[in-house]
FIKOLZA-1660 file (N, C-alpha, C; in steps of 0.1 Angstrom, whole numbers, plus 5000, padded with zeros to 4 digits):
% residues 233
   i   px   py   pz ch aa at
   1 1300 6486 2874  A  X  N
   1 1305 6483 2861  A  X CA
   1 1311 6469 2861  A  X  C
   2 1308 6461 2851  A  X  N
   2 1309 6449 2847  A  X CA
   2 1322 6443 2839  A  X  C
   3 1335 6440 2842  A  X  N
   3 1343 6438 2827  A  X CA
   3 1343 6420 2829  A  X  C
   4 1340 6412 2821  A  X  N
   4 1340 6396 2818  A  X CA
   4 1353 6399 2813  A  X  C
   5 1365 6391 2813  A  X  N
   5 1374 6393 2802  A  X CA
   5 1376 6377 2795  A  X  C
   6 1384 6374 2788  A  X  N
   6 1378 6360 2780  A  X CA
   6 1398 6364 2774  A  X  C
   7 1405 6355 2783  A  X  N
   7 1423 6357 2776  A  X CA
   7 1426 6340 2776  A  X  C
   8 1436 6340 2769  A  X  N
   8 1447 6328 2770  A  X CA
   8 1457 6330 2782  A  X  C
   9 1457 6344 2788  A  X  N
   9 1466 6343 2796  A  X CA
   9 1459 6353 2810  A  X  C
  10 1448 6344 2819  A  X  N
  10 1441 6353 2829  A  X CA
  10 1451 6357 2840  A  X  C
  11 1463 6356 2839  A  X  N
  11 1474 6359 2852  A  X CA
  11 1481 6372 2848  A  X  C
  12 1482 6378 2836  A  X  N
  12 1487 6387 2833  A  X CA
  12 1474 6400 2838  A  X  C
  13 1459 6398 2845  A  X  N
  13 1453 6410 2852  A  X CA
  13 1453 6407 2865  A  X  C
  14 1460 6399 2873  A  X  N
  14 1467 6399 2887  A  X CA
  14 1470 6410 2892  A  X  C
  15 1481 6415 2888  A  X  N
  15 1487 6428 2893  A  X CA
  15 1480 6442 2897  A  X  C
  16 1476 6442 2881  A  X  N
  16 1464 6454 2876  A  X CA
  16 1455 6458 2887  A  X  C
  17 1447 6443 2890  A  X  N
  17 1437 6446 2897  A  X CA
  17 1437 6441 2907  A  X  C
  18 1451 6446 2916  A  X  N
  18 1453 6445 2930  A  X CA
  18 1466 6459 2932  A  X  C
  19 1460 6464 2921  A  X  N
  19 1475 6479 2923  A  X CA
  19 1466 6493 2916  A  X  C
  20 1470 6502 2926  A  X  N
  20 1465 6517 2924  A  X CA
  20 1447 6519 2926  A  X  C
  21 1445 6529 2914  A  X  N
  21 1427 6531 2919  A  X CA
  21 1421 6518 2911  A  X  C
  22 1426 6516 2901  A  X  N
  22 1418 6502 2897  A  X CA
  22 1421 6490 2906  A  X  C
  23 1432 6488 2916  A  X  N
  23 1430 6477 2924  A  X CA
  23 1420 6481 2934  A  X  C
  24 1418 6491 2944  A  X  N
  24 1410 6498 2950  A  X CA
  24 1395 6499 2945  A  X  C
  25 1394 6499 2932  A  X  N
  25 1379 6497 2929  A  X CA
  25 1375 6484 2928  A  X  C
  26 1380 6473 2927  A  X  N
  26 1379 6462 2920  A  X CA
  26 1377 6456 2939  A  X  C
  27 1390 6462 2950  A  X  N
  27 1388 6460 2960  A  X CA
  27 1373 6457 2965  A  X  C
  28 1370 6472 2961  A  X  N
  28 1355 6480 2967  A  X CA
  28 1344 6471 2963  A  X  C
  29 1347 6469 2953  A  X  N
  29 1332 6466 2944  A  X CA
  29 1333 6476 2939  A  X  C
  30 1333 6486 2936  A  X  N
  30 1328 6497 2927  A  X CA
  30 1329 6492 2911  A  X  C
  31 1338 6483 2906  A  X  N
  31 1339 6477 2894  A  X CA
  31 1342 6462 2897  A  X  C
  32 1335 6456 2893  A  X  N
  32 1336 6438 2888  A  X CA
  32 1344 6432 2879  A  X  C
  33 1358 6429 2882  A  X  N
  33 1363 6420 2869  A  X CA
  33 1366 6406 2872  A  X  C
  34 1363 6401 2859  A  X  N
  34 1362 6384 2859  A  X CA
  34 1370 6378 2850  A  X  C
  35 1381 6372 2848  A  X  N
  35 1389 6368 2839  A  X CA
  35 1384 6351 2839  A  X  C
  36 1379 6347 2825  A  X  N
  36 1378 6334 2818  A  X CA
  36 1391 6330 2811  A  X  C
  37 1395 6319 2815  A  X  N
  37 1408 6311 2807  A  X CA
  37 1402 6302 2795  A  X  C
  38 1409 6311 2782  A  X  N
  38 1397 6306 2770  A  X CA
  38 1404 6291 2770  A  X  C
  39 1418 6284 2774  A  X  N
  39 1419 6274 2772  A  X CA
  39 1410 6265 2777  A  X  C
  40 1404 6271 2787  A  X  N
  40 1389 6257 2796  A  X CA
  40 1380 6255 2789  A  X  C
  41 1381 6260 2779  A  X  N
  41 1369 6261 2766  A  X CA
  41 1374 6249 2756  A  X  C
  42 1383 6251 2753  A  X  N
  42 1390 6244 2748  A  X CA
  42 1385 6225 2749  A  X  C
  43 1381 6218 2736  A  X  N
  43 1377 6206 2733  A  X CA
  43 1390 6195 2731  A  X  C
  44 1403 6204 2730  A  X  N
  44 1417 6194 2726  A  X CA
  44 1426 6192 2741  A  X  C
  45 1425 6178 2738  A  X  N
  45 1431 6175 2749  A  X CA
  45 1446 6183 2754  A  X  C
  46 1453 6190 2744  A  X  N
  46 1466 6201 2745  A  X CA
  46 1459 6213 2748  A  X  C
  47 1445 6214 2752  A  X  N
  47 1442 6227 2753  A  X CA
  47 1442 6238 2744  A  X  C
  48 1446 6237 2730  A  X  N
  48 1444 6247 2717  A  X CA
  48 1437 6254 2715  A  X  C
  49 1438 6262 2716  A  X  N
  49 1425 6272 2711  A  X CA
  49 1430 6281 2695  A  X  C
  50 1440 6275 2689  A  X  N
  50 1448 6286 2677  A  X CA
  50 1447 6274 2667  A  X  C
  51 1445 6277 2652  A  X  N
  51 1447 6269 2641  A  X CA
  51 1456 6280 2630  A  X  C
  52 1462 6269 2620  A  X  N
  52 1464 6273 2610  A  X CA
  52 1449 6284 2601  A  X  C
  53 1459 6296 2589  A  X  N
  53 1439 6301 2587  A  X CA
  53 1440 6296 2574  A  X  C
  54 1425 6292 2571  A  X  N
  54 1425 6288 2558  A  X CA
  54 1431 6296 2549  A  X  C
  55 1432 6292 2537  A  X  N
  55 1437 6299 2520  A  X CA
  55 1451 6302 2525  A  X  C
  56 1458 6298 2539  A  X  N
  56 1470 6306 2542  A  X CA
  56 1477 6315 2543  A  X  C
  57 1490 6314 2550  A  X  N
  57 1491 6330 2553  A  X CA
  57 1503 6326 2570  A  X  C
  58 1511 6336 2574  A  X  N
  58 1517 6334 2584  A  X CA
  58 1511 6335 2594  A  X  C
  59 1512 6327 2606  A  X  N
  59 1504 6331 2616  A  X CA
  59 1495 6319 2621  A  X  C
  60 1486 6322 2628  A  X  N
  60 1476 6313 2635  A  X CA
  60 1470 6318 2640  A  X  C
  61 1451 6315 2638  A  X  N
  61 1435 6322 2642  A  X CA
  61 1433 6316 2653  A  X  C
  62 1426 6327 2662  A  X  N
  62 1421 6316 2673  A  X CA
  62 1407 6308 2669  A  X  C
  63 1405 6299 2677  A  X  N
  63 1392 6290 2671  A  X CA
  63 1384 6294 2672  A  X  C
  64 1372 6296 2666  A  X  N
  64 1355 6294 2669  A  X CA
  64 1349 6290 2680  A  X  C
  65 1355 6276 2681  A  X  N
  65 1345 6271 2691  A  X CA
  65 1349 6271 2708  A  X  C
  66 1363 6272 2709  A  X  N
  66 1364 6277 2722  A  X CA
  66 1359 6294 2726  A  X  C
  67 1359 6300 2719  A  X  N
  67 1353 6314 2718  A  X CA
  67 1336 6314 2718  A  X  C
  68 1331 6309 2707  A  X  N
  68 1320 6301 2713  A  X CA
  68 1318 6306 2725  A  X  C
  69 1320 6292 2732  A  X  N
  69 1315 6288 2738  A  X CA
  69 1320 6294 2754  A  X  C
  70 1329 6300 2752  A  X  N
  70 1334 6312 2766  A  X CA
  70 1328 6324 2766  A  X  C
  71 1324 6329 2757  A  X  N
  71 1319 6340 2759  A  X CA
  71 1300 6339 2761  A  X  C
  72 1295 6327 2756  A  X  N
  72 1282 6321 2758  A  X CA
  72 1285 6321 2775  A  X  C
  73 1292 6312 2782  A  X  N
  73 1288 6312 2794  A  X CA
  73 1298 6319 2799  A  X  C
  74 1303 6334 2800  A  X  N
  74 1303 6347 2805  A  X CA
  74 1297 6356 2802  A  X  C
  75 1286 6355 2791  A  X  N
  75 1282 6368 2791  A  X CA
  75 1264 6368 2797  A  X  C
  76 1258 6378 2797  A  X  N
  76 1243 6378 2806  A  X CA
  76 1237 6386 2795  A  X  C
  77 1224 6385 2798  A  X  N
  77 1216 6391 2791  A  X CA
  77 1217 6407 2782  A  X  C
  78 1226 6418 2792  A  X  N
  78 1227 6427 2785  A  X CA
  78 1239 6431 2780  A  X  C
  79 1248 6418 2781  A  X  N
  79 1264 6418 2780  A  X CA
  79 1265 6423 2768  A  X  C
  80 1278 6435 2769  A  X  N
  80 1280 6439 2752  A  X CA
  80 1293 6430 2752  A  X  C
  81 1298 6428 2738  A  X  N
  81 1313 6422 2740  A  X CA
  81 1321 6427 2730  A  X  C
  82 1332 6430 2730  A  X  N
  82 1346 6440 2727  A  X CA
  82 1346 6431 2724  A  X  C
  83 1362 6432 2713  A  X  N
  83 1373 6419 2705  A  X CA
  83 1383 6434 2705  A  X  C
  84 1395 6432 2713  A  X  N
  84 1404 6441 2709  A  X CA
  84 1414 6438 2697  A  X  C
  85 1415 6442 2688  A  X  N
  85 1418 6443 2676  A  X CA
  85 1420 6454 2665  A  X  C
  86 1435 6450 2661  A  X  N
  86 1443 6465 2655  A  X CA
  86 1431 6472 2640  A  X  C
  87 1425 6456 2636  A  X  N
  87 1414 6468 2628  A  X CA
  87 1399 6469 2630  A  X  C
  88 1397 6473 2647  A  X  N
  88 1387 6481 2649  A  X CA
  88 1386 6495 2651  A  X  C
  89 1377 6495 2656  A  X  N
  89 1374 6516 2658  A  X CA
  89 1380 6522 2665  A  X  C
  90 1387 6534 2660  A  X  N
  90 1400 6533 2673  A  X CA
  90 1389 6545 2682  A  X  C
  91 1398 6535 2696  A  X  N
  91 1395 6541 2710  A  X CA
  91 1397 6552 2710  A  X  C
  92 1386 6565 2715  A  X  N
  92 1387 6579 2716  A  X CA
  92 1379 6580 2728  A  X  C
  93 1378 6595 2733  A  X  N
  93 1374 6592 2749  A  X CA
  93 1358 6595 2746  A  X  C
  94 1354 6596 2738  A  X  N
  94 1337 6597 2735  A  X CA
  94 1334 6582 2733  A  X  C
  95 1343 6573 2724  A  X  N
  95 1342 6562 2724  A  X CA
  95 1339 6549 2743  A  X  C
  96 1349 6557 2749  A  X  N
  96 1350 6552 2763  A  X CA
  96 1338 6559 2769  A  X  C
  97 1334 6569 2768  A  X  N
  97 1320 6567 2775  A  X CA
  97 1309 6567 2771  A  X  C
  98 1308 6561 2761  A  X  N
  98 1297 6550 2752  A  X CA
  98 1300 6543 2758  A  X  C
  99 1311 6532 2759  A  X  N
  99 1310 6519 2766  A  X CA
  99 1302 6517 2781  A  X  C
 100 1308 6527 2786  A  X  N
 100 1310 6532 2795  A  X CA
 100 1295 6530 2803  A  X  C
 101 1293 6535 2792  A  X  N
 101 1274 6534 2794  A  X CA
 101 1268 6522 2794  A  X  C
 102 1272 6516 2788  A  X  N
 102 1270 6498 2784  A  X CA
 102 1265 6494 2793  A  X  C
 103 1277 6496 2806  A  X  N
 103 1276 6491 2820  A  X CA
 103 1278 6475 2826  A  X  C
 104 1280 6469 2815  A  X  N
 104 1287 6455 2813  A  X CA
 104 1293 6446 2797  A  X  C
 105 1306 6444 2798  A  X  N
 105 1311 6442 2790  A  X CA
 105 1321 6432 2789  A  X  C
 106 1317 6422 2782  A  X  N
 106 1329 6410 2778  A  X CA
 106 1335 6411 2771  A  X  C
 107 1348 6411 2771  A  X  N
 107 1363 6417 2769  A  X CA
 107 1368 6405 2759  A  X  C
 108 1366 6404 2748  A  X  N
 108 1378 6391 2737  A  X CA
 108 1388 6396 2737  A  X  C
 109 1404 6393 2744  A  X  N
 109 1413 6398 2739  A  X CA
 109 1424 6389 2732  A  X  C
 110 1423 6393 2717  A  X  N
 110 1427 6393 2705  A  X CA
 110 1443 6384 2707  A  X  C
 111 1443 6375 2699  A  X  N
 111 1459 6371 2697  A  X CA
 111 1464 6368 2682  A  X  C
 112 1475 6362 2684  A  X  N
 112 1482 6362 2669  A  X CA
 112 1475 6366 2658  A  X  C
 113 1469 6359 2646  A  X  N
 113 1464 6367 2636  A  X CA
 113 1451 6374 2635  A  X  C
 114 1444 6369 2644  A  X  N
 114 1429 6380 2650  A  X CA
 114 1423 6364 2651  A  X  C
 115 1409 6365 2653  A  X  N
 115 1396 6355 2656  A  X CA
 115 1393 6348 2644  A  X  C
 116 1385 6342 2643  A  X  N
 116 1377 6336 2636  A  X CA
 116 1365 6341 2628  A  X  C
 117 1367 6348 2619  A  X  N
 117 1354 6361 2615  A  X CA
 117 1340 6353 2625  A  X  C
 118 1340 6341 2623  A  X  N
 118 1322 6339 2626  A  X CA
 118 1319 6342 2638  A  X  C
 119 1333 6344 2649  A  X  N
 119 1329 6351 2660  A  X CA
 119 1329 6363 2664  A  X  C
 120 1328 6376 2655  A  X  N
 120 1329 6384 2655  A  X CA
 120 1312 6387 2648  A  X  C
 121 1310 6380 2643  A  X  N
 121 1297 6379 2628  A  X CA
 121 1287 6372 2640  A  X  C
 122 1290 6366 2648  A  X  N
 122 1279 6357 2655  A  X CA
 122 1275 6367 2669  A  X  C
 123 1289 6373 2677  A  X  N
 123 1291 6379 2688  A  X CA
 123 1290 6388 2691  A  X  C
 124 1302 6400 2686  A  X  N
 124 1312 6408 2688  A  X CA
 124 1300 6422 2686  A  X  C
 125 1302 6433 2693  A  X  N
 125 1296 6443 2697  A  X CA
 125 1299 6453 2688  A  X  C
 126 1313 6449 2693  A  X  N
 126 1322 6459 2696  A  X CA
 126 1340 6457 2688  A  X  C
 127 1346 6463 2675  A  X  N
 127 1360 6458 2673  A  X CA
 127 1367 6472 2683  A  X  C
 128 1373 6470 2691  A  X  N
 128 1379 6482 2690  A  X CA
 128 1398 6479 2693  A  X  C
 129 1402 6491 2685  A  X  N
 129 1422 6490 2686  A  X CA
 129 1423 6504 2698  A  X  C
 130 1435 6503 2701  A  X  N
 130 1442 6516 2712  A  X CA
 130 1444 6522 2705  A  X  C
 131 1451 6516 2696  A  X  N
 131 1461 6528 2681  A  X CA
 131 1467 6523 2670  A  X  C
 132 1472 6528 2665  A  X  N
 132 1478 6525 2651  A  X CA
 132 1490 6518 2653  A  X  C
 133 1496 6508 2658  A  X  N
 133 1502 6501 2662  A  X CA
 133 1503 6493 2667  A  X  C
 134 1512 6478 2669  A  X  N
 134 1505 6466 2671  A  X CA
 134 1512 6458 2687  A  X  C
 135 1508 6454 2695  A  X  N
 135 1512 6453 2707  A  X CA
 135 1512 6437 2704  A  X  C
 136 1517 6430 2716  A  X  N
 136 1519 6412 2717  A  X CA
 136 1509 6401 2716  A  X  C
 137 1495 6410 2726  A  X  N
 137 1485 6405 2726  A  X CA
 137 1472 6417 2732  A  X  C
 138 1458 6410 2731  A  X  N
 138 1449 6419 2735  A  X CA
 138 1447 6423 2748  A  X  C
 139 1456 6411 2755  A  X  N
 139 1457 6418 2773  A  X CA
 139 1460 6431 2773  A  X  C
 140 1468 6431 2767  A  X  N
 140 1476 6453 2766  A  X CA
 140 1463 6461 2766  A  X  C
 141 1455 6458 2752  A  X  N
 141 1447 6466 2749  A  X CA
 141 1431 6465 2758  A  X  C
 142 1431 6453 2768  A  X  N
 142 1418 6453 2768  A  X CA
 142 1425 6461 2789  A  X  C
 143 1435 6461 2793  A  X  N
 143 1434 6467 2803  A  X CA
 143 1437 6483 2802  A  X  C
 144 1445 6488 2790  A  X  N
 144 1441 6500 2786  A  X CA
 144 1423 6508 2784  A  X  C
 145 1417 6499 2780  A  X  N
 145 1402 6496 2777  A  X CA
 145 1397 6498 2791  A  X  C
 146 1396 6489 2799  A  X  N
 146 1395 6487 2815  A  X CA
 146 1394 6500 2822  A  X  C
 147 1409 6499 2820  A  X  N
 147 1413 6517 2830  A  X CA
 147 1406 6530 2828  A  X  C
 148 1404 6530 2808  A  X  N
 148 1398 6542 2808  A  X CA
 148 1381 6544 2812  A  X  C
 149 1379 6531 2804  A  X  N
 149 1363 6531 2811  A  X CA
 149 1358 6529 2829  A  X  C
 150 1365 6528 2835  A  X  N
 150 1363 6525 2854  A  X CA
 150 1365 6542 2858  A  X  C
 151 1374 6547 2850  A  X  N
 151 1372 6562 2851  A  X CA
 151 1365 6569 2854  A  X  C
 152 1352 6570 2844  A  X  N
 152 1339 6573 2846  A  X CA
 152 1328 6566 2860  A  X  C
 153 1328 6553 2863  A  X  N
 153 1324 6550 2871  A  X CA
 153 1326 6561 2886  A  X  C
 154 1312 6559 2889  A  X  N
 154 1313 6571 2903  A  X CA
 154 1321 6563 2917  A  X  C
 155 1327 6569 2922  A  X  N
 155 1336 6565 2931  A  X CA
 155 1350 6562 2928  A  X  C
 156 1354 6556 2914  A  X  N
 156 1366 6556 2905  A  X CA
 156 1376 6561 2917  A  X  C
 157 1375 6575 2912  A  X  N
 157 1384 6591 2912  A  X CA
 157 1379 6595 2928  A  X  C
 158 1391 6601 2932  A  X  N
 158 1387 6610 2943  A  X CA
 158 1380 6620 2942  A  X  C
 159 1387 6625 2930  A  X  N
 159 1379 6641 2926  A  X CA
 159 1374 6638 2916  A  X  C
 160 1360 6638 2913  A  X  N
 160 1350 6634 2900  A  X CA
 160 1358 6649 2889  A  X  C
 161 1354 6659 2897  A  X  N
 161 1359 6669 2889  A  X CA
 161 1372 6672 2879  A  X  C
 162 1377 6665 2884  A  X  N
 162 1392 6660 2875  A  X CA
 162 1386 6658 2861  A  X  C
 163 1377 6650 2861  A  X  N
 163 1376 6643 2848  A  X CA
 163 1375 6653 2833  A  X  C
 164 1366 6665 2843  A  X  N
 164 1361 6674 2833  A  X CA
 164 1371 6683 2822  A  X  C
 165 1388 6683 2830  A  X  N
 165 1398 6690 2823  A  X CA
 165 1407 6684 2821  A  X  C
 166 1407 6667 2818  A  X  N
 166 1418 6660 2813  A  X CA
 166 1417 6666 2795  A  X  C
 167 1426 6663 2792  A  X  N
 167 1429 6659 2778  A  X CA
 167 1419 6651 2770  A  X  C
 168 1413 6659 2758  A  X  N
 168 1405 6652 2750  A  X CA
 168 1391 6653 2756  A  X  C
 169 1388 6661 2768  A  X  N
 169 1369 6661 2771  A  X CA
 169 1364 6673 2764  A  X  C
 170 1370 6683 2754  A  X  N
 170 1369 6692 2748  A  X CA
 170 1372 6694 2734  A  X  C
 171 1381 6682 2731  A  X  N
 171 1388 6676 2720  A  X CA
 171 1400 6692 2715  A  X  C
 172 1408 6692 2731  A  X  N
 172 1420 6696 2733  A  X CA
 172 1427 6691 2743  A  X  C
 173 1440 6690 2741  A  X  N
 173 1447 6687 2747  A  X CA
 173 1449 6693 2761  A  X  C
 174 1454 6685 2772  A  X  N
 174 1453 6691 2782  A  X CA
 174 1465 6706 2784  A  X  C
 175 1462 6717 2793  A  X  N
 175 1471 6724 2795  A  X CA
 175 1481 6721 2805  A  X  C
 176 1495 6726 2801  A  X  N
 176 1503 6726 2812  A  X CA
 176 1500 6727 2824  A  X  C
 177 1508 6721 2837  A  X  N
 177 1505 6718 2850  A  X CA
 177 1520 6719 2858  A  X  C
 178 1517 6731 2868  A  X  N
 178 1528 6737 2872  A  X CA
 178 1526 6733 2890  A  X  C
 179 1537 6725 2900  A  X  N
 179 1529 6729 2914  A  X CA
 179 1547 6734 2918  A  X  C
 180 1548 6734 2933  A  X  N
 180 1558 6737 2938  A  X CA
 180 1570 6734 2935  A  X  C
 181 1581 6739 2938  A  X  N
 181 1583 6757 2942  A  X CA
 181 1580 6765 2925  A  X  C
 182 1580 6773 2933  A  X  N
 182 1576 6787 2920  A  X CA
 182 1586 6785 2911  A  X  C
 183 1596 6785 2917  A  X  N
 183 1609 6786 2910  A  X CA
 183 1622 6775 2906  A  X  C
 184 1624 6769 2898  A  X  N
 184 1636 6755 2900  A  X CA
 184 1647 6756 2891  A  X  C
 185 1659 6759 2892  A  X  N
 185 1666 6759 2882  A  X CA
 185 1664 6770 2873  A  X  C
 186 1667 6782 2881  A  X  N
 186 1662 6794 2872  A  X CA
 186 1650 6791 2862  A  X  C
 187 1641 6782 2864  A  X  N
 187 1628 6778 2859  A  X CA
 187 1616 6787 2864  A  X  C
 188 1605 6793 2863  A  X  N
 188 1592 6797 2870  A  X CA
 188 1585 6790 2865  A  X  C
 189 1575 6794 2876  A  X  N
 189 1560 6793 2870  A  X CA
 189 1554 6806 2862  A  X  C
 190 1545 6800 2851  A  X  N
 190 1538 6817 2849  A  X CA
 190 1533 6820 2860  A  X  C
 191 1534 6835 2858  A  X  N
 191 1526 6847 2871  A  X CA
 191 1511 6843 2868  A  X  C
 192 1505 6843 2860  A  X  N
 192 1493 6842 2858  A  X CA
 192 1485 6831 2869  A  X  C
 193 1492 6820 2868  A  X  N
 193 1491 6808 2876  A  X CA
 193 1494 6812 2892  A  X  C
 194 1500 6826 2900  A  X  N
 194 1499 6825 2913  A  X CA
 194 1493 6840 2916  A  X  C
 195 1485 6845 2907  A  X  N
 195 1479 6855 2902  A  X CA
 195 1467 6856 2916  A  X  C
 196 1461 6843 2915  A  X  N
 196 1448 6844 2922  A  X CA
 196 1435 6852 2916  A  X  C
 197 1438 6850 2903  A  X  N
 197 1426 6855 2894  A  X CA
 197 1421 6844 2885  A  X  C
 198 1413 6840 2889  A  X  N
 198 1407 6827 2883  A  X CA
 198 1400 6826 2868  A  X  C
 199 1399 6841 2865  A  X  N
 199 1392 6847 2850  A  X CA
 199 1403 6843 2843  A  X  C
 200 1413 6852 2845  A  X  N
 200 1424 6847 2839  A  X CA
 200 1434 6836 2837  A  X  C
 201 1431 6832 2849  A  X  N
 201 1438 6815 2850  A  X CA
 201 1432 6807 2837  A  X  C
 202 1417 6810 2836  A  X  N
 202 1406 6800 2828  A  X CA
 202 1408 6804 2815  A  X  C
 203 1414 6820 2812  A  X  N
 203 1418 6819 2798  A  X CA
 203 1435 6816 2795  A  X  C
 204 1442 6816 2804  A  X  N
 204 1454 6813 2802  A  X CA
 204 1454 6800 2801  A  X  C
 205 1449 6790 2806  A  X  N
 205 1444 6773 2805  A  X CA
 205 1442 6769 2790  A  X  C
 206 1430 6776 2788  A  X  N
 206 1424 6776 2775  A  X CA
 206 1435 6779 2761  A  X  C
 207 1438 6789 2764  A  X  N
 207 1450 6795 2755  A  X CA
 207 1461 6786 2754  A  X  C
 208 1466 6777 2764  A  X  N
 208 1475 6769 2761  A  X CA
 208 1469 6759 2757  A  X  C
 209 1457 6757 2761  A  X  N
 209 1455 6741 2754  A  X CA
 209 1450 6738 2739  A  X  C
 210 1449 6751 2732  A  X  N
 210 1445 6756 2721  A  X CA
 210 1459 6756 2712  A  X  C
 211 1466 6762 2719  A  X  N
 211 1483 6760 2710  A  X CA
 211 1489 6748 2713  A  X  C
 212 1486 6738 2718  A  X  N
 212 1492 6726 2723  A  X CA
 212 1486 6717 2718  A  X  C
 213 1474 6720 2714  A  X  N
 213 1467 6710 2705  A  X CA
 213 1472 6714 2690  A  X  C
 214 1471 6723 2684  A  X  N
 214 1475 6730 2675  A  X CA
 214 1489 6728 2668  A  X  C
 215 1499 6725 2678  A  X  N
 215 1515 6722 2677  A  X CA
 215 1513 6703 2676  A  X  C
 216 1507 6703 2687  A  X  N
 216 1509 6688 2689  A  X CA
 216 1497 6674 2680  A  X  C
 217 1483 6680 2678  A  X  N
 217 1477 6672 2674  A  X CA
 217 1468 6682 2662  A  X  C
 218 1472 6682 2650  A  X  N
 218 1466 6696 2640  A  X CA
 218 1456 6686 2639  A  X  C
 219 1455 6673 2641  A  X  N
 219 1437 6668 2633  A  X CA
 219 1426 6670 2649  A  X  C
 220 1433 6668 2659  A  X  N
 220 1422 6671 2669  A  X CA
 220 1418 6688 2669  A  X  C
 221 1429 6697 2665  A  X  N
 221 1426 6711 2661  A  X CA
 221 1420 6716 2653  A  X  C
 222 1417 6708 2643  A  X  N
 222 1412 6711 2632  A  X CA
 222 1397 6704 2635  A  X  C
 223 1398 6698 2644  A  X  N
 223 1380 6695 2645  A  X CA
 223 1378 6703 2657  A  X  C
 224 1384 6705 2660  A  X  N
 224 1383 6724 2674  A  X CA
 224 1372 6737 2664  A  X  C
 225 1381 6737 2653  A  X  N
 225 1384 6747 2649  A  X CA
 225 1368 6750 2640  A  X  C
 226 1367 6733 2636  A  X  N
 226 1356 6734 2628  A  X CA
 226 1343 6731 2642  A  X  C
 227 1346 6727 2648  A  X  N
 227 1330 6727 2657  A  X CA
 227 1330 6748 2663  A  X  C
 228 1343 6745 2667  A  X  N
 228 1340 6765 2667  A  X CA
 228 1329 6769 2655  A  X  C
 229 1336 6766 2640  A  X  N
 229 1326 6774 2629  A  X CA
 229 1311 6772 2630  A  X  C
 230 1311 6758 2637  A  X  N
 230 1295 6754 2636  A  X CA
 230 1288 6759 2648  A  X  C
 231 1297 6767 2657  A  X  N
 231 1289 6769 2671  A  X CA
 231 1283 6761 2679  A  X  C
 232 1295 6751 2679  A  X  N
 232 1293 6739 2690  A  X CA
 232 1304 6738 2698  A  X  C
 233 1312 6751 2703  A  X  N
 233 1318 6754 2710  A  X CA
 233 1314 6767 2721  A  X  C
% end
C-alpha cells in the first residue's frame, strides 16, 4: 500500500511513522509513505501557497498551481487522490476498505478555507471528512485516514482475525471486553465469559453489541435492523 501525502507541514508524520504498528509497517515495507512539502511547489519567492478567495469571505484558499503541480509529480499512473475536507464523504469503515483497495493514494491534506475548486474538478478522487467537526488542519484527518486504511493491509495486525469483530464490520458496535482478574473492586466478569462455552459466548457477544449499538448509535441500529428485514443479515 501506497500513501503520497502532499502537506504544508511534512514534519508533523515524523512521529506517526516511526511509532507503534504503523511505524513498524512503514519500517517493513509493508506500507510506503511519502510526504511532499507543497511549499516546493510553490512559484513565490515567500513560498505561498494560500491566497485571499475571490467574491470574499474570512480566511485564505490554498492555490491551484502549487497543488498542481505537487500532486502531478507524486502521483503514478494508477494514483487515486483524497483532499481531506469537512465537506466530503464521511469516512465509514466500508468506505476504508474501498480505499483500501485502491492500493495507492495521494493524500491533499486540506488547510484554512479548503482548495481551490479547480483542483478538486481537475484531480481529486476522492473528498473525504473524519466527522462532523472541524480540526486545525488536514494532517489530523489524513493520518486518521492512513491508520485506518494500513489496517487492512496483510501483515498490518498480528492477528488478521481481529479485524473481523472490531466495531462497525457488521454495522454494530463492538462488544464489551473483559480480561484479568475475574474480580476488581467488588466488580466481575460475566459468568458467561469464563463459561468455556463458546455457543454462548457468540450469543452473549452479539447480544451486547446489539444493545450497545441500540443505546449508543440508534442510526447505525436502525440500518441493523433494516438489513435484518431485508435478509442481509
Amino acid at each position: 500500500m501506497i500513501f503520497r501525502i502532499i502537506t504544508l507541514f511534512p514534519e508533523f508524520f515524523d512521529s506517526p511513522f516511526r511509532t507503534g504498528l504503523l511505524g513498524k509497517a512503514v519500517a517493513s515495507g509493508i506500507i510506503r509513505a511519502e510526504c511532499a512539502d507543497l511549499r516546493s511547489y510553490s512559484d513565490d519567492k515567500f513560498r505561498r501557497c494560500d491566497d485571499y478567495p475571490y467574491g470574499g469571505g474570512s480566511g485564505m484558499v490554498l492555490l491551484p498551481g502549487p497543488l498542481f503541480r505537487a500532486v502531478e509529480d507524486n502521483r503514478a499512473e494508477n494514483t487515486k487522490v483524497v483532499l481531506t475536507t469537512p465537506g466530503g464523504e464521511l469516512l465509514t469503515q466500508d468506505l476504508v476498505k474501498k480505499l483500501h483497495s485502491e492500493g495507492d493514494l495521494c493524500i491533499i491534506c486540506g488547510h484554512y478555507e479548503g482548495v481551490d475548486q479547480r483542483v478538486i474538478d481537475r484531480h481529486v478522487d476522492y473528498e473525504i471528512s473524519i466527522g462532523d467537526y472541524i480540526v486545525s488542519g488536514g494532517e489530523f484527518a489524513a493520518l486518521v485516514l492512513i491508520d485506518a486504511i494500513a489496517r487492512y493491509v496483510p501483515g498490518f495486525m498480528s492477528n488478521a482475525g481481529s479485524l473481523d469483530e472490531e466495531s462497525f464490520e457488521r454495522g454494530l458496535l463492538e462488544y464489551p471486553q473483559y480480561t484479568r482478574p475475574a474480580e476488581i473492586s467488588g466488580m466481575s466478569v460475566p459468568g458467561v465469559l469464563l463459561s468455556g462455552n463458546h455457543s454462548e459466548i457468540r450469543k452473549w457477544r452479539t447480544h451486547k453489541s446489539i444493545e450497545k449499538t441500540r443505546e449508543t448509535r440508534p442510526d447505525l441500529y436502525r440500518g441493523y435492523i433494516l438489513r435484518k428485514l431485508l435478509g442481509e443479515e
